[in-house]
C-alpha positions in Angstrom: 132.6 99.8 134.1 134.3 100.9 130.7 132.7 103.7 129.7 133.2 105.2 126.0 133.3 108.5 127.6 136.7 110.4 127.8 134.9 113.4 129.4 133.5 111.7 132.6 136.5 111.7 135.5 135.4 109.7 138.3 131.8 107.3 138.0 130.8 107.5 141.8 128.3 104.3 143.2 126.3 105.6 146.2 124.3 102.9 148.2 122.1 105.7 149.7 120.1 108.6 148.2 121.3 111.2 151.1 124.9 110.1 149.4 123.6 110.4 145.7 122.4 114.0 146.4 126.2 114.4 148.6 127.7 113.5 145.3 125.5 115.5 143.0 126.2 118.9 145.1 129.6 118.0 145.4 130.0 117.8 141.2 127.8 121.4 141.3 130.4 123.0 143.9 133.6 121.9 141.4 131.4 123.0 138.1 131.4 119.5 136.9 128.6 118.0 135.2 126.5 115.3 136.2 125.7 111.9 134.1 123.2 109.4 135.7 124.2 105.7 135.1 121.7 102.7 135.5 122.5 99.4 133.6 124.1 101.3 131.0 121.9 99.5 128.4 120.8 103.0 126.9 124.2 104.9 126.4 124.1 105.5 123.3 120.5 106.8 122.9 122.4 110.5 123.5 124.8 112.5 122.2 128.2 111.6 123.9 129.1 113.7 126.6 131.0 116.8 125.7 131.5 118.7 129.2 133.6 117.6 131.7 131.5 115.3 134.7 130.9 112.7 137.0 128.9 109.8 136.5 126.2 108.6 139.4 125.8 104.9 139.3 122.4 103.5 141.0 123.8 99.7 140.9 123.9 99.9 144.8 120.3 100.7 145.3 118.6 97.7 144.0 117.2 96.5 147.5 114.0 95.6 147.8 112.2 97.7 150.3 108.5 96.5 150.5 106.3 94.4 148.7 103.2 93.7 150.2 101.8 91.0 147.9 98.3 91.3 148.4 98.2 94.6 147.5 99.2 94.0 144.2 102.5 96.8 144.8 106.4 96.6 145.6 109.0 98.9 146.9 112.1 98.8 145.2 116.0 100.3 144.3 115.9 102.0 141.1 119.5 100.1 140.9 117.8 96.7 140.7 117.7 95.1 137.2 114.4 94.4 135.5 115.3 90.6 135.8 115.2 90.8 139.3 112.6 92.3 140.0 110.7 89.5 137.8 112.0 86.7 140.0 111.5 88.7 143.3 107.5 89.0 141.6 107.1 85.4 140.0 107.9 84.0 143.8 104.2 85.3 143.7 102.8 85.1 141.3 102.6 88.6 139.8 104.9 90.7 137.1 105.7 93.7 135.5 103.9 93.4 132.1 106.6 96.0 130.5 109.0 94.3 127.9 112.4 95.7 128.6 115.4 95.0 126.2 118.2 93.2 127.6 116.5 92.9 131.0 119.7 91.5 132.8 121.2 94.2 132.7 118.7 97.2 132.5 117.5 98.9 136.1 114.1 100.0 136.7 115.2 103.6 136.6 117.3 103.7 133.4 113.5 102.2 132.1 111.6 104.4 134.0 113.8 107.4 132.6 114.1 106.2 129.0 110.0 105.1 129.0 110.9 101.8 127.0 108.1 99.8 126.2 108.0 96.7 124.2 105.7 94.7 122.3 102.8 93.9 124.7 102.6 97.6 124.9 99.4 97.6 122.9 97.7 95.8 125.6 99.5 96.7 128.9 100.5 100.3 128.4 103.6 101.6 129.2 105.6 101.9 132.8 103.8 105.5 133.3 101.0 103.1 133.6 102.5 101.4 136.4 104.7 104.1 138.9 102.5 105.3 141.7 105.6 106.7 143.5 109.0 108.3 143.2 112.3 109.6 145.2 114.9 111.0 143.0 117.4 114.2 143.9 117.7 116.8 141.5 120.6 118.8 139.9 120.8 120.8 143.0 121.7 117.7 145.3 117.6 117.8 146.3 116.2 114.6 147.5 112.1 115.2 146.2 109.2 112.7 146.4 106.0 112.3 144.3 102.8 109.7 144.7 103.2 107.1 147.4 103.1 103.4 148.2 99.5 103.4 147.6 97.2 102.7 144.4 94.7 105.5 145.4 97.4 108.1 146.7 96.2 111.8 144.9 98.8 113.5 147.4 101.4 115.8 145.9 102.4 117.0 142.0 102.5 113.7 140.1 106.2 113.4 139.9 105.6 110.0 138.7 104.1 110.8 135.3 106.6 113.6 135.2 109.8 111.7 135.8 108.5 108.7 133.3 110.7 109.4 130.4 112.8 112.2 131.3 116.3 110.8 130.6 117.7 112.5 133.6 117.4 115.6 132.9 114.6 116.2 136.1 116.4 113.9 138.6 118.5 111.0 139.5 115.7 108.4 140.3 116.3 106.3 143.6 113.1 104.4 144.7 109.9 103.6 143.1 106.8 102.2 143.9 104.9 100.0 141.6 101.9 98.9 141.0 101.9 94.9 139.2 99.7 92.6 137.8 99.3 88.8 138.3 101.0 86.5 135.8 98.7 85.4 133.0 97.3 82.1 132.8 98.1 81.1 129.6 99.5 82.5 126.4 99.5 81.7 122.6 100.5 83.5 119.0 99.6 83.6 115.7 102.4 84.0 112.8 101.8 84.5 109.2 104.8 85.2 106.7 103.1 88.0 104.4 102.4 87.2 100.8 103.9 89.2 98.4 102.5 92.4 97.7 99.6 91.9 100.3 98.0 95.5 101.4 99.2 96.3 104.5 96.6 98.6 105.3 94.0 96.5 104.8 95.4 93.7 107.4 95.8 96.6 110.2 91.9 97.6 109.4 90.5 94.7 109.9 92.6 94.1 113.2 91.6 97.2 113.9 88.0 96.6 113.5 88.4 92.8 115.8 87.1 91.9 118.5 90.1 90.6 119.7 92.4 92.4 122.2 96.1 91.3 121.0 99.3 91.5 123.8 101.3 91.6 120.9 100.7 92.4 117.4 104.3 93.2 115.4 105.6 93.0 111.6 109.0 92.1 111.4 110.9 92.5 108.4 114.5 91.4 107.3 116.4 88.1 106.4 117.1 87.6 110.1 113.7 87.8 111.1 112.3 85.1 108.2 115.3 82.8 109.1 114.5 82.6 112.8 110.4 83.1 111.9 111.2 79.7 109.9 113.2 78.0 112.5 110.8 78.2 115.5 109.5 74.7 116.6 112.1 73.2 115.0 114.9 71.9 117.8 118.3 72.0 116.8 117.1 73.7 113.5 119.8 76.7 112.9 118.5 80.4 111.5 118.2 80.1 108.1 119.9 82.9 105.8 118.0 84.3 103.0 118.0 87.2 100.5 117.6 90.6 101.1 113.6 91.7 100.4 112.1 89.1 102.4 108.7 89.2 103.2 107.9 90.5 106.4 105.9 88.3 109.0 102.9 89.4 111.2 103.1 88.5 115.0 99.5 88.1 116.7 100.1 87.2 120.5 97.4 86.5 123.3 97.3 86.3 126.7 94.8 85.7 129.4 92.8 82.9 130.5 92.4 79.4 128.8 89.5 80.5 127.0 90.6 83.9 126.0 93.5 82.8 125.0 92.0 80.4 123.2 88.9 81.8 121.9 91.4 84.2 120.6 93.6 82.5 118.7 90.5 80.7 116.9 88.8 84.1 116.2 91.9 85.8 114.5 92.7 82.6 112.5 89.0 83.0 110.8 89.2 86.2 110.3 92.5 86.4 108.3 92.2 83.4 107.0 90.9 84.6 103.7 93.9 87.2 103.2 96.8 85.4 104.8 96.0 81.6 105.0 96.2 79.0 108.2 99.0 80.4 110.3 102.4 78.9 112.0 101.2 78.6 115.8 104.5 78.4 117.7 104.6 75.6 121.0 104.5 77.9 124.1 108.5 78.0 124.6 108.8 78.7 121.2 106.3 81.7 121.9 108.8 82.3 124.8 111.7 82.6 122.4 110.0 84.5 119.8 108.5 87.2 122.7 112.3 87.7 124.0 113.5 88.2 120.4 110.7 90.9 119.7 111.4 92.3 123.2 115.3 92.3 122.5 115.4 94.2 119.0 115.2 97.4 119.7 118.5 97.0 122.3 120.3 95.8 119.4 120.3 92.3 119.9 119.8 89.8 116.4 116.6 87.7 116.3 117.5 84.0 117.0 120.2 85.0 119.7 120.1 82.0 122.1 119.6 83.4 125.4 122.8 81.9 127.0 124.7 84.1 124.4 122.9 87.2 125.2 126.0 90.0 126.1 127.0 91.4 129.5 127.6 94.8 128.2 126.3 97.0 125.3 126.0 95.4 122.0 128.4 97.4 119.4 126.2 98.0 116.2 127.6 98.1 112.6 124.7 100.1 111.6 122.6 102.7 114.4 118.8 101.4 115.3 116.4 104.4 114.1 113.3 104.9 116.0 110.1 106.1 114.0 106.8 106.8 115.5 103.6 107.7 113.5 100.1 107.5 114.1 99.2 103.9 113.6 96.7 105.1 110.5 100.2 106.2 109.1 102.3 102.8 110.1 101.9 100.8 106.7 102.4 104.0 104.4 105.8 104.2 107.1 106.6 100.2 106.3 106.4 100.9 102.6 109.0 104.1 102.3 111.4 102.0 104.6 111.1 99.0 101.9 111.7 101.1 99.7 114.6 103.4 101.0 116.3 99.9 102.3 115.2 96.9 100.7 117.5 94.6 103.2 116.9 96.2 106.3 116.0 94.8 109.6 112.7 96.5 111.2 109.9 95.6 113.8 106.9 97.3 113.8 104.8 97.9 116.7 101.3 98.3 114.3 98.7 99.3 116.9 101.2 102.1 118.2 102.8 103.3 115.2 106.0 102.7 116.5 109.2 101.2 114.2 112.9 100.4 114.7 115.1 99.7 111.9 118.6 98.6 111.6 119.7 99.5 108.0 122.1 97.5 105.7 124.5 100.0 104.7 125.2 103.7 105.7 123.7 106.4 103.5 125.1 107.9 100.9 126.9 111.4 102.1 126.9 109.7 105.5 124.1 109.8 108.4 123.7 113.3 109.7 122.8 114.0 106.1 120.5 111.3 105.6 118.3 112.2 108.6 118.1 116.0 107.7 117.5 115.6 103.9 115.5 113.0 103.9 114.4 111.3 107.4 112.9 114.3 109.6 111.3 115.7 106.3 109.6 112.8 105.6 108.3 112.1 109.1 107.1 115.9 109.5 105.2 114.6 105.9 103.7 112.0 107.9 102.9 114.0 111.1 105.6 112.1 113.0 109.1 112.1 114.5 112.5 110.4 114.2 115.0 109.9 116.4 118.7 107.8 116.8 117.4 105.3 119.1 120.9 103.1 119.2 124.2 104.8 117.8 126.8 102.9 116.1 130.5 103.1 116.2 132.2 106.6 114.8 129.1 107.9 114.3 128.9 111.8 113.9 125.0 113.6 114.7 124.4 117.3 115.5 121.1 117.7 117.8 119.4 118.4 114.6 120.0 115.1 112.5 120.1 112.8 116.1 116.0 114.5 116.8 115.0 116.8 114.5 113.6 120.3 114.3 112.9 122.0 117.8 109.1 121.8 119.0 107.0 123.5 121.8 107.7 120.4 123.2 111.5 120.9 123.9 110.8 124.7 124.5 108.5 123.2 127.6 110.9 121.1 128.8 113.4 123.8 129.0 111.2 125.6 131.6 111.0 122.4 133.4 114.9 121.6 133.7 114.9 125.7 135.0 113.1 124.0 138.2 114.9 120.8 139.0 118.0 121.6 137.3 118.7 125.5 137.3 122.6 125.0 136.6 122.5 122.5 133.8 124.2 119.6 135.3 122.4 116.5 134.8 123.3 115.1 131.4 124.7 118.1 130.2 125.1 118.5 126.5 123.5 114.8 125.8 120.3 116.0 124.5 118.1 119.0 123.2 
């Protein structure tokens, strides 16, 4: 484990949550702080630790602990990686339908904790959509449950929705119960490279106003994303490089039944046919590919990475990934500032959630921190949205302020919250708001 963390002493890996909550009260009684570790996928969505700690790794409580099959749940270690919890599912036939970047290495409670969400978000919700229970131990050394192993539990506060995106800062998360979904059938996609100067607006109206129901429906932008657009279907055919200002593409996936999938496909073709043209329709493991690349961006990895090359710890990013949500009413007016604020930058856009990640090119002018408060968080408030670093780069210097923005009610809520389960301040101290 090689942590960039000169603060953190010891990293501790309990195999038991009575010896998670040992080691928490233990860090409480020596007035140390208290950094919760998963797959380490997501350590630089936070400030770097400033105070003194521990770190608590889940790696050793990845065990599977029920999965009754029929009844559509499973039991599970938080410290089990995303990728094994598919396989343990696919032996029957089911899955998580939650796109998690680098999923080899990610747990389910670093997800669970972060809330990440990928592109078939727009059709299978998010993972607060999935957890029906939850054991974590709070910054007292408190082992606490919420929901149960059940579908229709309605005992108890719902932990579960509570603990869904909380980075830590309510709890070490040990177990969860989820509920899954059977694989699909059969899948398919759409891809059109977008004309020059087509009205974005116009394209996200009309999908609006289908009667389709997309599992995936992106617009990628940046030379990377063109070249390996270009290349897919092609064997042996290498990603193309091309100049900054490429046309972005838009990413129409399906999946279902035969006919669903199917019907589908044809229905979407006619009715952007007359705006966009006949569209690329990539062979299924094509599809594969491109669904892993959409589901990988936003963890820093570069579109057209084979999966054999994929890395075994962080990727280090020349420039940070920026995270932008608006409502979706808002996402091409969003699309068009970033154009024009960074012609060559790399950027996926989740269209029917309003949700964007961007790589820029270069670093701003006067650096990042003033970047963000001049110019970023003002123009999201403009917008009625928010901004936040999502993936830091090397040597790169944020306050609270530039890394999230102004303070809200929301943060002001949460503070009450983190009184409960964390009255001394140790779990993640100093990370975030």
């Amino acid at each position: 484990m090689n942590l960039p963390w000169p603060n953190i002493r010891e990293v501790y890996s309990p195999d038991t949550v009575d010896a998670v909550a040992q080691a928490i009260r233990a860090a409480d009684a020596d007035n140390l702080a208290v950094y919760p570790l998963g797959g380490e996928t997501a350590l630089a969505d936070a400030l770097v630790p400033r105070v003194a700690g521990v770190g608590i790794s889940t790696k050793k409580l990845a065990a599977v602990v029920d999965y009754p099959a029929r009844d559509l749940t499973i039991t599970v270690g938080a410290g089990i990686t995303i990728s094994e919890l598919l396989d343990v599912l696919a032996t029957e036939g089911q899955t998580l339908p939650v796109d998690i970047s680098l999923p080899h290495l990610a747990t389910l409670g670093g997800a669970i904790a972060t809330n990440t969400a990928g592109p078939r978000r727009v059709l299978y919700g998010t993972l607060r959509d999935y957890v029906i229970g939850i054991e974590a131990v709070d910054g007292a050394g408190r082992i606490y449950h919420g929901g149960g192993r059940v579908v229709k539990n309605v005992a108890g506060y719902d932990f579960c929705r509570l603990l869904v995106g909380s980075v830590g800062l309510l709890g070490i998360i040990t177990q969860v119960t989820l509920k899954v979904q059977p694989l699909p059938q059969a899948s398919g996609a759409c891809l059109w490279k977008l004309p020059p100067g087509v009205d974005l607006a116009a394209i996200f109206n009309l999908l609006h106003a289908s009667p389709t129901r997309p599992a995936v429906l992106d617009v990628v932008g940046g030379n990377a994303w063109s070249g390996f657009l270009q290349s897919l279907g092609h064997a042996g055919h290498s990603v193309a490089t091309t100049s900054a200002g490429e046309e972005p593409w838009l990413i129409c996936g399906f999946e279902g039944t035969i006919p669903e999938v199917n019907w589908q496909l044809t229905t979407i073709t006619q009715q952007l046919y007359e705006l966009l043209g006949a569209p690329h329709t990539p062979e299924k493991e094509s599809w594969v590919r491109c669904l892993h690349a959409l589901r990988d961006f936003a963890g820093g990895i570069s579109p057209g990475m084979a999966p054999g090359n994929l890395p075994t710890d962080l990727p280090m990013l020349t420039q940070p990934i920026l995270k932008f949500c608006v409502r979706p009413s808002q996402a091409a007016e969003l699309v068009r500032w970033i154009q024009g604020v960074d012609p060559a930058a790399h950027w996926q856009l989740h269209a029917a959630n309003g949700i964007l990640y961007v790589r820029f090119s270069a670093l701003p002018s006067g650096g990042w921190s003033k970047w963000l408060l001049q110019q970023g968080h003002p123009h999201l408030g403009q917008l009625g949205g928010r901004l936040r670093v999502w993936r830091w780069s090397p040597g790169m210097e944020l306050t609270q302020a530039s890394a999230w923005g102004p303070r809200g009610d929301g943060q002001l809520i949460e503070g009450r919250m983190r009184a409960q389960f964390d009255p001394r301040g140790r779990l993640n101290s100093g990370r975030f708001w």
